[in-house]
N, C-alpha and C positions, 0 to 999 in steps of 0.2 A: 681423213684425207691428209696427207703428207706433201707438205711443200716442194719444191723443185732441189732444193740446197738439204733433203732428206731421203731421196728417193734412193741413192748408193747406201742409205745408212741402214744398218742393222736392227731398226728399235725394237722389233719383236721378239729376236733374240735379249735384247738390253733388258728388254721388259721382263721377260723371265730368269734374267740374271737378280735384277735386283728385289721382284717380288714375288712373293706365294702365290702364285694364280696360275690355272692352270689355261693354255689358249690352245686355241684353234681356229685356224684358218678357214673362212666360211666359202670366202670370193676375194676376191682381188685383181686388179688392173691398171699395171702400172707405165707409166709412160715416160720422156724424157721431162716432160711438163708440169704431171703429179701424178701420185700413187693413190689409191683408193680400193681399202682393203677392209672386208667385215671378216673382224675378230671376232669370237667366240671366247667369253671369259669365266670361269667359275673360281670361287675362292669367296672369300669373306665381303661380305659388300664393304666394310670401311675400309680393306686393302684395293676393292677395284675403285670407289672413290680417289685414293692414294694414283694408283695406277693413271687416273683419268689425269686428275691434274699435273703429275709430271710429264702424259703426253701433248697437255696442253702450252706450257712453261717450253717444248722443246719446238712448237708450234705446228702439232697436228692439230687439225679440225677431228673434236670429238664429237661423233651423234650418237645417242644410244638408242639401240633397236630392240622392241621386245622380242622375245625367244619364239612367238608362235607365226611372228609374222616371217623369220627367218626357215620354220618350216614348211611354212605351207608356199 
């Protein structure tokens, strides 16, 4: 979830500027309020570890979801 002072900001793009990870956009819905977007991450698990804590440090709320409850 992406704070209200985050919501114009690019961090998806950021996020694959600065790491190996490949993403994809699961869902997302965003508002003037907050944004609330399920990423899709593959790459190295100690780069998405990396990943998680720099989006936490920019002050997303990180959940992680497993992969099968995503498909079904």
């Amino acid at each position: 979830m992406y704070p209200p002072r985050l919501i114009t900001t690019p961090v998806i793009w950021q996020l694959s500027q600065r790491f190996e990870v490949i993403t994809n956009v699961r869902q997302a819905s965003i508002t003037d309020e907050i944004g609330i977007v399920c990423l899709e991450m593959q790459g190295k698990r100690s780069i998405i570890k990396e990943v998680i804590k720099w989006l936490e440090k920019l002050g997303v709320s990180v959940e992680p979801v497993e992969i099968n409850v995503i498909e079904s």
